[in-house]
C-alpha positions as CSV (number, residue, x, y, z in Angstrom):
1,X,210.9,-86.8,88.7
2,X,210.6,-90.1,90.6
3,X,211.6,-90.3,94.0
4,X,213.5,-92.5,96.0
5,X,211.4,-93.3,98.2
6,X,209.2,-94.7,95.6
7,X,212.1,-96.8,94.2
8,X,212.2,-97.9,98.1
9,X,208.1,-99.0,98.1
10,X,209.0,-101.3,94.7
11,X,211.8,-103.3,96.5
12,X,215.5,-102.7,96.6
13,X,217.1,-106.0,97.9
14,X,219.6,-107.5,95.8
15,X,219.5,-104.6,93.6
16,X,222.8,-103.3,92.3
17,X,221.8,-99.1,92.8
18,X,224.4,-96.9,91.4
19,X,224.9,-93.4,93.5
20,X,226.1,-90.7,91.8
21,X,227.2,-88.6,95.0
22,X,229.3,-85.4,95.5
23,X,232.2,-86.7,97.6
24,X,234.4,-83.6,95.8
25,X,235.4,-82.8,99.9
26,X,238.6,-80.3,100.4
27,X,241.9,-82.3,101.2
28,X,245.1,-81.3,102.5
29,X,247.2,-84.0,101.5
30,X,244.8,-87.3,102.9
31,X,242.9,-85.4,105.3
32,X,239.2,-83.8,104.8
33,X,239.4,-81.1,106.3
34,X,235.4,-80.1,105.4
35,X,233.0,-84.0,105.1
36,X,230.0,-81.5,104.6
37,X,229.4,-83.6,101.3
38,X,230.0,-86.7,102.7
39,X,227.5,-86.3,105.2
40,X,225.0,-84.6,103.0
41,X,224.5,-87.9,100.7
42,X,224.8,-90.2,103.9
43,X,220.6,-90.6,104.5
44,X,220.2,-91.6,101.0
45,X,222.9,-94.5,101.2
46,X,221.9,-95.7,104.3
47,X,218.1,-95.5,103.0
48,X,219.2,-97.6,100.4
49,X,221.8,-100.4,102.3
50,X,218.9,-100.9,105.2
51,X,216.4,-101.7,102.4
52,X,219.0,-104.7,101.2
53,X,220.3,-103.1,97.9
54,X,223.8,-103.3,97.1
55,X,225.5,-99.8,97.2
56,X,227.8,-98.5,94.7
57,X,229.0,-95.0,95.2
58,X,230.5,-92.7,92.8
59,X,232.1,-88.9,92.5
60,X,234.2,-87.3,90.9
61,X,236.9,-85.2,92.8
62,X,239.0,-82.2,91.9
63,X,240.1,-81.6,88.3
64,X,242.5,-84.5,87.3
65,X,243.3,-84.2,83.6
66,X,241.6,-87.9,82.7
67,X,243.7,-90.3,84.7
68,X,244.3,-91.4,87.7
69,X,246.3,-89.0,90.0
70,X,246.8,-90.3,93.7
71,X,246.0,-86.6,94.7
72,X,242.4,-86.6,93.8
73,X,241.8,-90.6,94.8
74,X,238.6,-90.7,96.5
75,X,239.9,-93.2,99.2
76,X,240.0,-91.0,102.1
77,X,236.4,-89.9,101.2
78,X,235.4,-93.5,101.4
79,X,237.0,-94.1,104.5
80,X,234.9,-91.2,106.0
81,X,231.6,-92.5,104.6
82,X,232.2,-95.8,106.4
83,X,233.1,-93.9,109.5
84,X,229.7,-92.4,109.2
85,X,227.8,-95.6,107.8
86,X,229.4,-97.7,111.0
87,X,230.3,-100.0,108.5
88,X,233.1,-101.4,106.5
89,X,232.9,-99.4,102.8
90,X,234.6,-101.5,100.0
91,X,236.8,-99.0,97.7
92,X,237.5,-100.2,94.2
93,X,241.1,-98.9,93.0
94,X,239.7,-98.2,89.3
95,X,236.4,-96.8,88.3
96,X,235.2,-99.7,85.6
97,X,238.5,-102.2,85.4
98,X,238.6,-105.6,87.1
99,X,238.9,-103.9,90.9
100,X,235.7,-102.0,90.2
101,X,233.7,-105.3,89.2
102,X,235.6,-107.6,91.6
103,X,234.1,-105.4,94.2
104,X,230.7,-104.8,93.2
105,X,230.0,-108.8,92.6
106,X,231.2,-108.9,96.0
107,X,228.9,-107.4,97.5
108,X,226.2,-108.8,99.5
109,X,222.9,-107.3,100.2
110,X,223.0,-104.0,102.4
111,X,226.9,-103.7,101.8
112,X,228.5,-100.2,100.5
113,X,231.0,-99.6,97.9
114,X,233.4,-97.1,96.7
115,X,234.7,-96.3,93.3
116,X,237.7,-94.4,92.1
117,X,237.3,-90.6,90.8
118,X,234.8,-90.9,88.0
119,X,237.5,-87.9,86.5
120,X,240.3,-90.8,86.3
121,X,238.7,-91.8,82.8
122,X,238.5,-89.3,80.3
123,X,234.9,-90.2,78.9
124,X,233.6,-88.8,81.8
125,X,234.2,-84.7,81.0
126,X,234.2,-85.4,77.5
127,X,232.8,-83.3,75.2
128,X,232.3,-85.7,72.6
129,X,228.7,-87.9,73.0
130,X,229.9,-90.7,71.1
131,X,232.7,-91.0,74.1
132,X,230.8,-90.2,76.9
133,X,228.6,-92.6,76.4
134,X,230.9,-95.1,76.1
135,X,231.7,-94.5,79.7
136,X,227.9,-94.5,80.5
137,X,228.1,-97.9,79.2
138,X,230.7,-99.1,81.0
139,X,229.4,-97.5,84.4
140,X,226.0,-99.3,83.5
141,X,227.2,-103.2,83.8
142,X,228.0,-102.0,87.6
143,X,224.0,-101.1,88.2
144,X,220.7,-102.6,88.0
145,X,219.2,-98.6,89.2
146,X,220.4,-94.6,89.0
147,X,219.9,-92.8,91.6
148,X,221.1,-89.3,91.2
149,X,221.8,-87.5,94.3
150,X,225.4,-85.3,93.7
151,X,223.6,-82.2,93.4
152,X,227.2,-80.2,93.5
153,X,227.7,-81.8,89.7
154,X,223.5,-81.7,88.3
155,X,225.1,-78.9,86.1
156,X,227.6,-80.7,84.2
157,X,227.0,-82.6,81.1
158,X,228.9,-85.6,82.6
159,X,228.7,-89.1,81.6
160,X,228.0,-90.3,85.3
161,X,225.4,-86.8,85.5
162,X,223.6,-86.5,82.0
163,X,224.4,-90.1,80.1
164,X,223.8,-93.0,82.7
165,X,220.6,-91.9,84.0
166,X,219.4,-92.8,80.3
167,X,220.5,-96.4,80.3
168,X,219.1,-97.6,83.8
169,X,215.7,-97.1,85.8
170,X,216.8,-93.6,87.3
171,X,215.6,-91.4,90.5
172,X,216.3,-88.7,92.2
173,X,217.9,-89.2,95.6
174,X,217.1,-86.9,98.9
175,X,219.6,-84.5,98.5
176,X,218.8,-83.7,94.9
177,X,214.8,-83.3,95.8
178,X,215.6,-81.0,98.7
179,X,218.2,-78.6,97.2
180,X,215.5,-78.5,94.5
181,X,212.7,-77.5,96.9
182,X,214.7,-75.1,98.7
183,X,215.2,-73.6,95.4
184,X,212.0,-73.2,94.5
185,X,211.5,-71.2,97.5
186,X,213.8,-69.0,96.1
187,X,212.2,-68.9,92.8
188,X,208.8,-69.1,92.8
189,X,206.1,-67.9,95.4
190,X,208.8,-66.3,97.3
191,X,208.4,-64.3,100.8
192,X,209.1,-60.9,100.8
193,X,211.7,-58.9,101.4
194,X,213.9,-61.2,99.4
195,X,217.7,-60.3,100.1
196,X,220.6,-61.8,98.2
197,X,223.8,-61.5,99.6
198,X,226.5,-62.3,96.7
199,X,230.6,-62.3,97.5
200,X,233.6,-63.9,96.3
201,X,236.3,-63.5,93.9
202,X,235.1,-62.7,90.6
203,X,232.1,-60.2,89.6
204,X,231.6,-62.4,86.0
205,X,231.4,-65.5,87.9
206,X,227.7,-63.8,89.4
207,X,226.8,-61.8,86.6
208,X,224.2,-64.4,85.3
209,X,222.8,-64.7,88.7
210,X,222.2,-60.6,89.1
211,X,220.9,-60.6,86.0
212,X,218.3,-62.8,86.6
213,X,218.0,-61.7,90.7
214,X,217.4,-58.2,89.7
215,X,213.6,-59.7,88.0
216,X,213.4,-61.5,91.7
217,X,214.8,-59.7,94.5
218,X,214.2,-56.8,96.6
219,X,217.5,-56.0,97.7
220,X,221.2,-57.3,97.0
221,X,224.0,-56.8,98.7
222,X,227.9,-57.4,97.7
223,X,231.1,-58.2,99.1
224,X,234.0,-60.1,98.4
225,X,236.4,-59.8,95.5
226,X,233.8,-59.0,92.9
227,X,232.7,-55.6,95.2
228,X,235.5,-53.5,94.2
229,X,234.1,-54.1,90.3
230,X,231.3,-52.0,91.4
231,X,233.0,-49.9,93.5
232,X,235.1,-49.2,90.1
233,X,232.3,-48.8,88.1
234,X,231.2,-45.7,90.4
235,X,234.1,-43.8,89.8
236,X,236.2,-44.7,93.3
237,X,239.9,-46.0,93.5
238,X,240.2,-49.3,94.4
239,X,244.2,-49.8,94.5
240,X,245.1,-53.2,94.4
241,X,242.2,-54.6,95.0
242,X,240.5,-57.7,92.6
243,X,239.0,-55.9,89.5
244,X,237.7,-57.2,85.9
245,X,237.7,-53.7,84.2
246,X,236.1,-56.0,81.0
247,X,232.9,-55.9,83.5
248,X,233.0,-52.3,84.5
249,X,230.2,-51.4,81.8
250,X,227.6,-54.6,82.9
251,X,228.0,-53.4,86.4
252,X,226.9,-50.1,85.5
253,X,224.1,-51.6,83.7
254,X,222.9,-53.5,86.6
255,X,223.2,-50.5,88.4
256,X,221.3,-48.9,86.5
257,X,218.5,-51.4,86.1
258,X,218.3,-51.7,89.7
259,X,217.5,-48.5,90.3
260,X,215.1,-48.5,87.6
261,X,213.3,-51.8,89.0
262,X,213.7,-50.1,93.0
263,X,216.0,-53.3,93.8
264,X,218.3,-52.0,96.5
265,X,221.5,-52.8,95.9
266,X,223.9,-52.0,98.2
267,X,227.6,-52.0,98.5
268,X,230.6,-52.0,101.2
269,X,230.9,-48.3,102.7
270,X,234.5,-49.5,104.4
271,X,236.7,-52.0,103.9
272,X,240.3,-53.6,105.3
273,X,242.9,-53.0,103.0
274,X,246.7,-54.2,103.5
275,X,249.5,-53.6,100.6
276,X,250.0,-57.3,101.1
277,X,247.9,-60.6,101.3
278,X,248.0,-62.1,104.3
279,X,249.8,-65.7,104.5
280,X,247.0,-68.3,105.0
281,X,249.3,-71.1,106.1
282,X,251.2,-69.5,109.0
283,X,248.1,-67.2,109.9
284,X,250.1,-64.4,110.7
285,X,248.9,-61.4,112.0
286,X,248.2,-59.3,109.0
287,X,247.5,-55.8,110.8
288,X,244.8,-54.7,108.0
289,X,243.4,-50.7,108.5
290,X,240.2,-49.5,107.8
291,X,239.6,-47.0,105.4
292,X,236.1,-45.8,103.6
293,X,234.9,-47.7,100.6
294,X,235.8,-44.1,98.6
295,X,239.3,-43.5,99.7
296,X,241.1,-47.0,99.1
297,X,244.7,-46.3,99.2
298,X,246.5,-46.4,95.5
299,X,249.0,-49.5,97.1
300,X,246.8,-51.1,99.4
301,X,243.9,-54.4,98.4
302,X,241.0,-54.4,100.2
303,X,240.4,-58.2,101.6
304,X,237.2,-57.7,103.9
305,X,234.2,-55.5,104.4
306,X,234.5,-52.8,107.2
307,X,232.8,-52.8,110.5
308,X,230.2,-50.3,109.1
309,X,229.7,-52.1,106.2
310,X,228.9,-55.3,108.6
311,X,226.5,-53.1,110.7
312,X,224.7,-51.8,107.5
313,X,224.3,-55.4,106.1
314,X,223.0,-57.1,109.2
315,X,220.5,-53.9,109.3
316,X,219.6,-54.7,105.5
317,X,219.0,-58.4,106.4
318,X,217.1,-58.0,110.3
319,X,213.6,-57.5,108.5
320,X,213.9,-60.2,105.2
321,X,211.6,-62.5,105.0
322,X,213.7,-64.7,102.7
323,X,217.8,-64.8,102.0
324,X,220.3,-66.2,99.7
325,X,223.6,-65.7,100.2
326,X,226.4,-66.9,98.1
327,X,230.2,-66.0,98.3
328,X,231.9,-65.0,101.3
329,X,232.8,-62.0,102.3
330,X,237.0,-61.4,102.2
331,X,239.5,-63.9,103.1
332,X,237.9,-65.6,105.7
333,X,240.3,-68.0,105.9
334,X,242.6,-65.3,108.0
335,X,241.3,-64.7,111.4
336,X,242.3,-60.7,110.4
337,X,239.4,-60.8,107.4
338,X,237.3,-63.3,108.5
339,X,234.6,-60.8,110.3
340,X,232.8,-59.6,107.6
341,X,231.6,-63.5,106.5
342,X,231.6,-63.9,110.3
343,X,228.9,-61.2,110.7
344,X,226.6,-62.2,107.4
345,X,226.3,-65.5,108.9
346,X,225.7,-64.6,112.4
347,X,222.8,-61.9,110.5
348,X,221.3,-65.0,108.8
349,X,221.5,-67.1,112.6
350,X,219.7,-64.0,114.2
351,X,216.8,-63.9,111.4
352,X,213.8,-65.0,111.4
353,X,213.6,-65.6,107.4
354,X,214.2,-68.6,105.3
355,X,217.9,-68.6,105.1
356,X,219.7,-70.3,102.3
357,X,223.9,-70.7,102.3
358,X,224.2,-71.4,98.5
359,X,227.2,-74.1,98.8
360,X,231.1,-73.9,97.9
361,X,233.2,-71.3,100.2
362,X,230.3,-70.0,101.7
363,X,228.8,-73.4,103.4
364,X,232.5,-74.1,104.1
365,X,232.8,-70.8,105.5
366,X,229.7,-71.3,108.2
367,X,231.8,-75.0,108.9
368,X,235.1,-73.3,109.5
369,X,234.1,-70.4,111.5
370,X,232.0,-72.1,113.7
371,X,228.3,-71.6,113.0
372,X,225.8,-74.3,114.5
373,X,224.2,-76.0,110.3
374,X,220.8,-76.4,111.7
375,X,220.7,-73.0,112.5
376,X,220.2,-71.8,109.0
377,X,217.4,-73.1,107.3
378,X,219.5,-74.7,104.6
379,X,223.1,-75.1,103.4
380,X,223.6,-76.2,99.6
381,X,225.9,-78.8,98.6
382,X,226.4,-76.8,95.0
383,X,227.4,-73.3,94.5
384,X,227.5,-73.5,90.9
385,X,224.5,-75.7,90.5
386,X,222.6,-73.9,93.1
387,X,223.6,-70.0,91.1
388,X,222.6,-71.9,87.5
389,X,219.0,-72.7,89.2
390,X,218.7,-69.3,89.7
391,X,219.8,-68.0,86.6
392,X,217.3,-69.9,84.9
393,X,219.3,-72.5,83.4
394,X,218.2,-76.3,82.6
395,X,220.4,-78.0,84.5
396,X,221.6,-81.4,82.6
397,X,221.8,-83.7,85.8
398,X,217.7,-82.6,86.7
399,X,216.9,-82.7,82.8
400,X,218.4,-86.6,83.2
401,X,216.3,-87.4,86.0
402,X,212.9,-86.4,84.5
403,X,210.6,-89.4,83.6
C-alpha cells in the first residue's frame, strides 16, 4: 500500500488530489457538536496544500436517501476544516455538477476545497457496479490522484471508497496507515493480557467481533445494551431492559467456548435500572436504583453498569497489557448513567497498556465526558471499520488501496 508521504517525495504541486475523508461529524441542526473527524484527517490535508497540490475534499454524511437533503449538507463541516486549516475552504454546492468543477478549476496551488455529501447522488451506495462506477467516473475528472484517508467508510463498497481508487494513481493517507497499524497491534504479535471491553446497544451488532476475539483475547468484558442478552442467556430476569431473544442461543455458545478456550468473560454484577428512560434533552434527573445484575426488577430497564460492576472492571483491566474497548457502557449521555463509560475510560487513562477506543459512541463518549485524547494511546475514527478489521473481514476501501 503506497503511502503518502511517498506521493509527497514524487511532487504534488499543481496536482488536483482527491481526499476521500470522513467528515460524517454529529450535528444538531448546523452545529458540530463532536469535529473529532474533522480533525483526524486535518495533517493529511494540510501535508498535501503545503506541498502546492490542489485539495479537493470529499465525505459522505448521514444517510440521505440519494439526493440532496440540506440536513446532511456538509457545509458546516467545511467551515470547521477551514477554521482549523486557517484558511479560506471553497465548498462546492453539488458533488460533480457545474459548482463542483467551477470550484476545483478555481483553485490555485495550496488552496482547499469542499464538496457536497458524496450520499446526495445515488451511484455512490449503489449496489449496482455498472452505476457506481459511473459516479467513480464522474468523481475522477475532479482529480489527477486518490488519496484514501476516511477510514470511518474503508468498509463500504462505495463508489468514492472501492471504485475511484481504480481509475487514478491511489494512496493511502495518514489516518488510514495509522488506524491500520494500531490494528495490527490488536491482531497480530499482540501483548498480553489482551482485554476487550465491548458495549452498546445490540449484542448481534458484536457477535462477529466475539467470535473472532474469543481465538485472540484473554479476557472480555460487556456492558451496554447487548449485556442484558447474556445476562438472559444465564437464566436471570432482565425486565425491560434491551434483549434480542433470536441471539440468546449464540450467546450461550460463546459462553461456552469461552470457558472452553479459558477466555474470561465477564459480565455486569449490578446495574441502574429505572421503569423509564431518562429524557436526554432536558437532562432531568432520572433517580435510577441499583439492584444486582440477578434481581432486575420485572418493570424496570437497566441503562448503566453498577458501582461494583465498575470496580470489578477497572480491577480486570489494572494489569492488561493491551485493550480494546468498543461501545459504551449505558446512556452516557445522561449525567445519571454516564459513570459506568466514565469509569472504563478513566481504567484505560490509569493503565499502563496500549489502549485502543475503537471509534463511534465510544470516542465520542471520551470527547463528551471529558477525557484528555492523548491520554489513551489511540482513538479510532471507525467503529464499524475498526470491529470488521477484527473480525477478519477484507475491508473494500484497504482492498482499493493495495498496489
Amino acid at each position: 500500500m503506497k503511502t503518502i508521504d511517498e506521493l509527497l517525495a514524487e511532487g504534488v504541486a499543481g496536482k488536483r488530489v482527491f481526499v476521500r475523508a470522513d467528515l460524517n461529524v454529529p450535528l444538531e441542526g448546523t452545529t458540530i457538536t463532536d469535529d473529532g473527524r474533522i480533525r483526524a484527517v486535518q495533517p493529511t490535508i494540510e501535508k498535501l496544500a503545503e506541498a502546492g497540490a490542489r485539495v479537493v475534499v470529499a465525505s459522505h454524511l448521514g444517510r440521505p436517501k440519494g439526493a440532496p437533503d440540506p440536513a446532511f449538507s456538509l457545509a458546516p463541516a467545511a467551515a470547521r476544516l477551514g477554521e482549523l486549516l486557517k484558511t479560506d475552504v471553497a465548498f462546492a454546492t453539488d458533488t460533480v455538477g457545474e459548482s463542483a468543477k467551477a470550484v476545483v478549476a478555481g483553485l490555485a496551488d495550496g488552496q482547499v476545497a469542499v464538496v457536497e455529501n458524496l450520499r446526495f447522488n445515488a451511484g455512490e451506495t449503489s449496489k449496482d457496479d455498472a452505476e457506481r462506477g459511473a459516479f467513480a467516473d464522474q468523481l475522477a475528472e475532479l482529480a489527477d490522484v486518490y488519496v484514501g484517508d476516511g477510514f470511518g467508510a474503508v468498509h463500504r463498497k462505495h463508489a468514492s471508497v472501492f471504485d475511484l481508487p481504480a481509475r487514478l494513481p491511489h494512496v493511502a493517507g495518514g489516518l488510514i496507515a495509522t488506524e491500520v497499524g494500531v490494528l495490527k497491534k490488536l491482531t497480530e504479535d499482540v501483548r498480553r493480557p489482551y482485554a476487550v471491553v465491548l458495549g452498546g446497544a445490540k449484542v448481534s451488532d458484536k457477535l462477529g467481533v466475539i467470535d473472532h476475539l474469543l481465538e485472540k483475547a484473554d479476557r472480555i468484558l460487556v456492558g451496554g445494551g447487548m449485556a442484558y442478552t447474556f445476562l438472559k442467556a444465564q437464566g436471570h430476569e432482565v425486565g425491560i431492559s434491551l434483549l434480542q431473544e433470536d441471539q440468546i442461543p449464540t450467546v450461550l455458545e460463546y459462553l461456552e467456548r469461552a470457558e472452553a478456550k479459558g477466555v474470561e468473560f465477564v459480565l455486569p454484577v449490578d446495574v441502574l435500572v429505572s421503569p423509564e428512560f431518562p429524557d436526554l434533552k432536558t437532562k432531568a434527573p432520572a433517580h435510577p436504583t441499583t439492584v444486582a445484575a440477578d434481581a432486575i426488577p420485572a418493570d424496570q430497564e437497566g441503562l448503566d453498569i453498577g458501582p461494583e460492576t465498575r470496580k470489578l472492571y477497572a480491577s480486570k483491566l489494572a494489569d492488561a497489557a493491551t485493550v480494546f474497548w468498543n461501545g459504551p457502557m449505558g446512556v452516557f449521555e445522561h449525567p445519571d448513567y454516564a459513570e459506568g463509560t466514565k469509569a472504563v475510560a478513566q481504567a484505560l487513562v490509569d493503565s499502563p497498556a496500549f489502549t485502543v477506543v475503537g471509534g463511534g459512541d465510544s470516542a465520542a463518549a471520551v470527547r463528551i465526558l471529558g477525557f484528555d485524547e492523548n491520554a489513551f494511546g489511540h482513538i479510532s475514527t471507525g467503529g464499524g471499520a475498526s470491529l470488521e478489521y477484527l473480525e477478519g473481514k477484507t475491508l473494500p476501501g484497504l482492498a482499493a488501496l493495495e498496489d
